[in-house]
N, C-alpha and C positions, 0 to 999 in steps of 0.2 A: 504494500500500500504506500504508494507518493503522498508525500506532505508536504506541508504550504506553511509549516508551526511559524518560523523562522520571518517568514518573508512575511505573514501574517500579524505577526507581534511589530514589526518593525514599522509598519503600514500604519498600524493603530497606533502609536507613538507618534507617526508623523502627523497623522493626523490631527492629534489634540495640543501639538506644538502649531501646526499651520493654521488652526481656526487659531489658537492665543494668537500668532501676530497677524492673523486680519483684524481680531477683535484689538489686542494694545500694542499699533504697530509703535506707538512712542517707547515699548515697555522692554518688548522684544523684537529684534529687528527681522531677523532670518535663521531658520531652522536647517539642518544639514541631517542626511539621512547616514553620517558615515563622521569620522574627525578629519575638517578639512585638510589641506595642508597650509592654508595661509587663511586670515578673515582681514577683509578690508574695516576700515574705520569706520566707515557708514554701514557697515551690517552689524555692531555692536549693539547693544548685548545682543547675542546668538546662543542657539542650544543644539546640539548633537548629540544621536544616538552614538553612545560607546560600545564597550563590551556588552555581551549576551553570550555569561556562562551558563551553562544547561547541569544539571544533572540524570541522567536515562535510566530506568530499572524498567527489568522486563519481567514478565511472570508467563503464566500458561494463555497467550491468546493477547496479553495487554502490553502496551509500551506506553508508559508513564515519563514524560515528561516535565520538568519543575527549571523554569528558568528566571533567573534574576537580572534583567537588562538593566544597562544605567543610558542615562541624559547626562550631559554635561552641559550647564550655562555657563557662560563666559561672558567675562564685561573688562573694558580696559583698567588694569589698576592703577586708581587712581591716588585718594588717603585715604585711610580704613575708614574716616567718617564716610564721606561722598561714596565710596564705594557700597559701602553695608544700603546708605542711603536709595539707593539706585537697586540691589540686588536683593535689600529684603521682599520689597513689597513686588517684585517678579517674582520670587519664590514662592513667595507667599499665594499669587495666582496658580501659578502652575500646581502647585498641589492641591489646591482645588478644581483645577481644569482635569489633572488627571483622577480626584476624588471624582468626578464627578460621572467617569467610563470608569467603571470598574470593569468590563472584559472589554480587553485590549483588542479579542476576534473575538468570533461569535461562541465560540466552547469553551472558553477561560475563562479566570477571574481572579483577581489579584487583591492581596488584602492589607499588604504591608510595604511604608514605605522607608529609607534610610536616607537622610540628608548630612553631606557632610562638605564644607567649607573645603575646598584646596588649590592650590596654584596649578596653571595648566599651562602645560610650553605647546605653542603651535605656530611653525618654523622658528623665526630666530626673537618671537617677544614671548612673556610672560603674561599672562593673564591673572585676572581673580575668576574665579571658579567655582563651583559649587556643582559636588555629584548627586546627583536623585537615583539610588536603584529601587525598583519596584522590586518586590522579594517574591517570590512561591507564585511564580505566574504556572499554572497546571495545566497539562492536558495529557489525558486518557486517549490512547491511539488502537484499534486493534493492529494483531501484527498477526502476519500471516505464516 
């Protein structure tokens, strides 16, 4: 049995990243479905899908899948005040943008999330950054 798990959870992230910057393109500039290699000044703040590590257990007939993707926001650093200034209250959206699709495709659903502050190099500048992993994204597969 072909699966779509992967390219499906990625979709749903893009998704609920591109309705936030139609809805606060002041807040969020442009979403990337990958880590760029460069962001120009005028796409600041931006958010990218990172990593999506999986974990796979199989049993008699089932393939269980359990993955925890991350987002990365990024905004230029600038001083910790202006920065937090600028990054709280985008964060603070987006985790209600993604509270608000708990299944990311149509057979999941996700319950938990992890935010943690940290620096992000993308080519030769440093950013201020902030990861979001959505944790225990689920799906039940048969397997053949």
């Amino acid at each position: 049995m072909a699966t779509t798990f992967r390219a499906d959870i990625v979709a749903g992230i893009m998704s609920v990243l591109n309705a936030y910057c139609t809805a606060h393109p002041d807040q969020l500039v442009r979403a990337y479905r990958a880590k760029p290699l460069n962001v120009a000044a005028g796409d600041l703040p931006a958010a990218y899908v990172d990593l999506r590590n999986e974990v796979i257990t199989h049993s008699e007939g089932v393939r269980v899948r359990v993955m925890s993707p991350t987002i990365v926001v990024v905004d230029r650093a600038i001083d910790n005040l202006e920065t937090g200034d600028r990054m709280d209250p985008l964060i603070d959206g987006l985790v209600d943008a993604f509270t608000a699709v708990p299944q990311l495709s149509a057979t999941t659903i996700w319950d938990r999330m992890d935010i943690r502050d940290i620096p992000v190099e993308i080519g030769e500048y440093e950013y201020a950054g902030v990861r979001m992993t959505i944790s225990d994204i689920t799906i039940r597969e048969g397997r053949d």
